[in-house]
Short mmCIF file of the C-alpha atoms (twelve columns), coordinates in Angstrom:
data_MODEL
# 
_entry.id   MODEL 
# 
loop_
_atom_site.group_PDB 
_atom_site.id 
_atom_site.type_symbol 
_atom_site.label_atom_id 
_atom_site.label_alt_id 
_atom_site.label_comp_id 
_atom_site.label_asym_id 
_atom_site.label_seq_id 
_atom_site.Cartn_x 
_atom_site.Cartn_y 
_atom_site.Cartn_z 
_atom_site.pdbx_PDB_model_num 
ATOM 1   C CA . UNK A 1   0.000   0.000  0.000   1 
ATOM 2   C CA . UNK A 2   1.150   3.266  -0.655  1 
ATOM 3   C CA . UNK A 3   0.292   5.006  2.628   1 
ATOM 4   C CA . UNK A 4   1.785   8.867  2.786   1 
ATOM 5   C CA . UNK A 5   3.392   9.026  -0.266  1 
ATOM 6   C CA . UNK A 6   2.868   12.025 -1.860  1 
ATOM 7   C CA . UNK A 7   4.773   12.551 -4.952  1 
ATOM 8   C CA . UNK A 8   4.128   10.944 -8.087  1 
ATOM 9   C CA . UNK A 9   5.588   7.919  -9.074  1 
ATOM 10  C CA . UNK A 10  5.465   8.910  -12.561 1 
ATOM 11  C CA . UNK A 11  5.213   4.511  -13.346 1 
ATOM 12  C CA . UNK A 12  9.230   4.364  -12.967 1 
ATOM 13  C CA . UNK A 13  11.573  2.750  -10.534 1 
ATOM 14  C CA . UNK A 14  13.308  4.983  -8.143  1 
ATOM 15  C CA . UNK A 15  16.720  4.997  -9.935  1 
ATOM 16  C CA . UNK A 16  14.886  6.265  -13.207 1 
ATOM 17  C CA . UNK A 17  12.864  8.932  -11.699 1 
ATOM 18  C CA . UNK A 18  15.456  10.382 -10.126 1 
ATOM 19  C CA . UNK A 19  17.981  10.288 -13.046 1 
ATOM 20  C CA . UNK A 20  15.125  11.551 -14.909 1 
ATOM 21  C CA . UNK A 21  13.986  14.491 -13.032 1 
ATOM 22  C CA . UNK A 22  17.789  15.316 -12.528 1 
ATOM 23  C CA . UNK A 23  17.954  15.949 -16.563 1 
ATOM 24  C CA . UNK A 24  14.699  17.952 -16.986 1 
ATOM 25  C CA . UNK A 25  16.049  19.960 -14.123 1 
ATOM 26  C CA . UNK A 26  19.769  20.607 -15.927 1 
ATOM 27  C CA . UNK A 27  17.427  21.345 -19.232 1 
ATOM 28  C CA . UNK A 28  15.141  23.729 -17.577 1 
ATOM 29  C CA . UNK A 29  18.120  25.450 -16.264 1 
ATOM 30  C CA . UNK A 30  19.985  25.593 -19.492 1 
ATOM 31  C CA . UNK A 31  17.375  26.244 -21.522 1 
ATOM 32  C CA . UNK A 32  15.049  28.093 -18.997 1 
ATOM 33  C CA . UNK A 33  12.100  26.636 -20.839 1 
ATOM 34  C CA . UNK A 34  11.093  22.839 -21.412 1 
ATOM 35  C CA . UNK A 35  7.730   21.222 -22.986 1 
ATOM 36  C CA . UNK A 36  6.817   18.431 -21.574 1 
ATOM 37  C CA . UNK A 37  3.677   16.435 -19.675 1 
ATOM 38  C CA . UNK A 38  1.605   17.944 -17.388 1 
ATOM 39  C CA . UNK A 39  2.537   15.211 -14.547 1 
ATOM 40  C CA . UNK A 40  6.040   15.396 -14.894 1 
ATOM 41  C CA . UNK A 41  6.196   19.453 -15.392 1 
ATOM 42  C CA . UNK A 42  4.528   19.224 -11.674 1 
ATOM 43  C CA . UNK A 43  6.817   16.627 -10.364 1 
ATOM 44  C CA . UNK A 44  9.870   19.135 -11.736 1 
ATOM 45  C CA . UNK A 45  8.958   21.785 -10.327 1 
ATOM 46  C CA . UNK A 46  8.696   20.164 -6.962  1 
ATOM 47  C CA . UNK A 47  11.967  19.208 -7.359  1 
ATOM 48  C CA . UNK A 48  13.996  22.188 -8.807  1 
ATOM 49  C CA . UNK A 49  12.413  25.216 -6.489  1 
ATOM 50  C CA . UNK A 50  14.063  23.782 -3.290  1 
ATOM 51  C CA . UNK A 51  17.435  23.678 -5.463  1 
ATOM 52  C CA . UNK A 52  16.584  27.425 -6.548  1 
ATOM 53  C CA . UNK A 53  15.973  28.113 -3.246  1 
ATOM 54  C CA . UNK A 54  19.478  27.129 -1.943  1 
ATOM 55  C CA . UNK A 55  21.237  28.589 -5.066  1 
ATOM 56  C CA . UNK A 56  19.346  31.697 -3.838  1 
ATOM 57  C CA . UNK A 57  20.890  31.257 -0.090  1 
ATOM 58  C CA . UNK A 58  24.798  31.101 -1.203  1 
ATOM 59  C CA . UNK A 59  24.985  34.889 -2.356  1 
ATOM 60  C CA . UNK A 60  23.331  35.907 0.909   1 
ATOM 61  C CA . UNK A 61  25.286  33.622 3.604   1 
ATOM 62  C CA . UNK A 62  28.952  32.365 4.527   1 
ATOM 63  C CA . UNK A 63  30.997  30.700 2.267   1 
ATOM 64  C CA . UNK A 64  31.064  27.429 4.171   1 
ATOM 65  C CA . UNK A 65  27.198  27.817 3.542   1 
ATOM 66  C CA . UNK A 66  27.368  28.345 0.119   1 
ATOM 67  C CA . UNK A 67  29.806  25.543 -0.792  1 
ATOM 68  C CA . UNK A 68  27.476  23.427 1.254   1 
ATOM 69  C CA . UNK A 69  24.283  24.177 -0.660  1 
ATOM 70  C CA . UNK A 70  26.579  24.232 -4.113  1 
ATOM 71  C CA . UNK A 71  27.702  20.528 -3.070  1 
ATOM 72  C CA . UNK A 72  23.933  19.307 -2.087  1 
ATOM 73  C CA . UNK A 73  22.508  20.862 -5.068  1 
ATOM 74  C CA . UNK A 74  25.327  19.230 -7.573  1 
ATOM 75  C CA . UNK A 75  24.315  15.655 -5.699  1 
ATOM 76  C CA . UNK A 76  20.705  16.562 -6.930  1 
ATOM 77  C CA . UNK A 77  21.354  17.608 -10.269 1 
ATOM 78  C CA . UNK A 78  25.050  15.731 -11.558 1 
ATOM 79  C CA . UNK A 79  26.041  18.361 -13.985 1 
ATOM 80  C CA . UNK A 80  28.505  20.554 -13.213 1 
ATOM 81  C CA . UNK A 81  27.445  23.380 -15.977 1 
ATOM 82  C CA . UNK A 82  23.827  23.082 -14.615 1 
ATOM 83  C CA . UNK A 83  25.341  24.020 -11.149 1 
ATOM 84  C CA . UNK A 84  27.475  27.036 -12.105 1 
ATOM 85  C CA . UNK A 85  24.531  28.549 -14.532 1 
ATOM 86  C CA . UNK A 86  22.345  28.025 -11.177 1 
ATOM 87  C CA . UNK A 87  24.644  29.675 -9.163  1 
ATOM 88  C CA . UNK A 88  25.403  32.381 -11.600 1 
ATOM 89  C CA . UNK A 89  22.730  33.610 -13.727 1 
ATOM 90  C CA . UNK A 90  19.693  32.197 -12.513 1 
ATOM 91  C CA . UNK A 91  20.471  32.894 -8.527  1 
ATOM 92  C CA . UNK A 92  21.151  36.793 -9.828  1 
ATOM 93  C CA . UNK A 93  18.080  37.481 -11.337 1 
ATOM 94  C CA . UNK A 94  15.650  35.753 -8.858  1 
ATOM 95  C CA . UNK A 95  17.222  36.827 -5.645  1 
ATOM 96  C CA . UNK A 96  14.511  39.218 -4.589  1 
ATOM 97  C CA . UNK A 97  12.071  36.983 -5.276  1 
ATOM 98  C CA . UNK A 98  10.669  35.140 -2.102  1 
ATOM 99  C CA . UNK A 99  9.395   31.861 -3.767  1 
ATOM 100 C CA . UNK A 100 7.373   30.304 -6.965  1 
ATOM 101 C CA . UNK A 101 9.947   30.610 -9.697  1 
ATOM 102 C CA . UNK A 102 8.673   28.336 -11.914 1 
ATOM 103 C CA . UNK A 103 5.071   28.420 -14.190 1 
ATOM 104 C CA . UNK A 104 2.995   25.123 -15.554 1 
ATOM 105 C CA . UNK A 105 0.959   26.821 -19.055 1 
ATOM 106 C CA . UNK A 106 -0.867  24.095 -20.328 1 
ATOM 107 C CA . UNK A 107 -0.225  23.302 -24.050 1 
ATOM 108 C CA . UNK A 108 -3.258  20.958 -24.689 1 
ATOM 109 C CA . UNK A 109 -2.949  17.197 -26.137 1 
ATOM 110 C CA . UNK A 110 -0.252  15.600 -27.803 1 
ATOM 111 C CA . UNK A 111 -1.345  14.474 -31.194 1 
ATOM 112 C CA . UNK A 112 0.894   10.753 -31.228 1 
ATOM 113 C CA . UNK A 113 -1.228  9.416  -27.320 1 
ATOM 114 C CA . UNK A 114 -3.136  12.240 -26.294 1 
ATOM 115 C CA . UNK A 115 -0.808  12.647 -23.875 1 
ATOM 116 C CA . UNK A 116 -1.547  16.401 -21.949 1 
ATOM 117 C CA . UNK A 117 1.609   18.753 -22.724 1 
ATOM 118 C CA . UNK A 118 2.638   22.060 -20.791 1 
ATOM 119 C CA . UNK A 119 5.211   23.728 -21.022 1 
ATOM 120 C CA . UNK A 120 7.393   24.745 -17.426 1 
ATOM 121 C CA . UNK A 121 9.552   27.589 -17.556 1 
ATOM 122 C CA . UNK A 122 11.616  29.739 -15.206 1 
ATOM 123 C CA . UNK A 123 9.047   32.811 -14.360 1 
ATOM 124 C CA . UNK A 124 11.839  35.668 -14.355 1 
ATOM 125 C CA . UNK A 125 12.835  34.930 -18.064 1 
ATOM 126 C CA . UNK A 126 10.097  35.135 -19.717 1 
ATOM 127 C CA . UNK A 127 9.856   39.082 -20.771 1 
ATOM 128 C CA . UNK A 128 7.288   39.208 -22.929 1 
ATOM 129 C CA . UNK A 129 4.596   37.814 -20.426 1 
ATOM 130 C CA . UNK A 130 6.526   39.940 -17.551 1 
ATOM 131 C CA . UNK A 131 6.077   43.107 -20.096 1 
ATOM 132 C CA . UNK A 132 3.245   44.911 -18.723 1 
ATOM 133 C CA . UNK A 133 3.718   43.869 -15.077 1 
ATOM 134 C CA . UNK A 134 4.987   46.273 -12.832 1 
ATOM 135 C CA . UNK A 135 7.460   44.927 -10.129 1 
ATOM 136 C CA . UNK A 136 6.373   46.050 -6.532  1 
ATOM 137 C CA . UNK A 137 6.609   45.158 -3.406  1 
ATOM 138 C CA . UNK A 138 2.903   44.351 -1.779  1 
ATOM 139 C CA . UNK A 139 2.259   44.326 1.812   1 
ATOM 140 C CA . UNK A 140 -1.039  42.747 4.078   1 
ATOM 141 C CA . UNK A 141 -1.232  45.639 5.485   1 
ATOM 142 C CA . UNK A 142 -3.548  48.343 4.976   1 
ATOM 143 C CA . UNK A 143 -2.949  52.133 5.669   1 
ATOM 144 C CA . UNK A 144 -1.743  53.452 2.126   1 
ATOM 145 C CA . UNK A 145 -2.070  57.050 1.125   1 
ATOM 146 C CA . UNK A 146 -5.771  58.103 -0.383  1 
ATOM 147 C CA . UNK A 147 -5.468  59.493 -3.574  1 
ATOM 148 C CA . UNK A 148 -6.599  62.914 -4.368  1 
ATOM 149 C CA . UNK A 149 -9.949  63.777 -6.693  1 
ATOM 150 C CA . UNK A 150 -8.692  64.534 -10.103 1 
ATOM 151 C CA . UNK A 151 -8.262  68.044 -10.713 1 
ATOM 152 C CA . UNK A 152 -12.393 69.118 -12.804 1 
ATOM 153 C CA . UNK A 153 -11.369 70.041 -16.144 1 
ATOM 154 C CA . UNK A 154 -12.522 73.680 -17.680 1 
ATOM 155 C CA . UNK A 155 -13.396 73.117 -20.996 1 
ATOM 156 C CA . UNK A 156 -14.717 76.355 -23.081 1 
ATOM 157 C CA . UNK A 157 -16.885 76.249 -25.799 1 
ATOM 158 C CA . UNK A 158 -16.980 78.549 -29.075 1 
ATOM 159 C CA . UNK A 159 -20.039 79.301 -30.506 1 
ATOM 160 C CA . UNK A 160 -19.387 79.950 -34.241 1 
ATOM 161 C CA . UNK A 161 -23.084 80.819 -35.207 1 
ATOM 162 C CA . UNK A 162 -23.772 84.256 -34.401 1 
ATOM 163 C CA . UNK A 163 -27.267 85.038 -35.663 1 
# 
């Protein structure tokens, strides 16, 4: 019986999963953009965005921390270039962010098993659906300034007919 286990099995042995999810994860990162199935887009991302979070960590701790997390998150992934492009790139540009740096966009159905496809991506890279989107910094609280009324306009009318 399968009592408390929560993550999907995705119908492979242990060995495979893990090898497997190891890759998509070194894609994703290289790539910052994968297609794949719903079900294993889900299982990624619970799998890369605790490795995001520690590449995150390193730039804001002690070196003996951040060789730490660099070794733990190279067990994870087994690529060395995955690691450093982690630890570079990706860590820069997401290190205000406090959590959810990946997005699921469903695709639809694969035409070959009707298999359904989504596509995972790194949220941070994607500009063009980041374009219009302001970046602030929301709080729970309330208290904000009210605005002021707009200003009435004055408009002044000719009138051209004289009679």
């Amino acid at each position: 019986m399968r009592h408390g286990k929560k993550f999907n099995h995705l119908g492979r042995k242990s060995a495979h999963r893990k090898a497997m999810l190891a890759n998509m994860a070194c894609s994703l990162i290289e790539h910052k953009r994968i297609n794949t199935t719903v079900a294993k887009a889900k299982a990624l991302k619970q799998f890369v965005e605790p490795l995001i979070t520690k590449s995150k960590v390193e730039n804001n701790q002690t070196t003996e921390k951040g060789t730490h997390n660099r070794r733990v998150v190279f067990s994870n992934l087994r690529d060395k270039d995955a690691v450093t492009e982690l630890f570079g790139n990706v860590a820069e540009k997401i290190g205000d962010r406090p959590g959810g740096y990946t997005r699921i966009i469903k695709l639809g159905n694969r035409l070959g098993d009707n298999a359904d496809m989504a596509m995972i991506e790194l949220v941070d890279y994607n500009e063009i659906y980041n374009a219009g989107k302001t970046a602030k910094k929301s709080t729970r609280r309330g208290g904000g300034t009210k605005k002021a009324a707009p200003a009435p306009v004055e408009t002044t009318t000719t009138d051209d007919s004289e009679e």
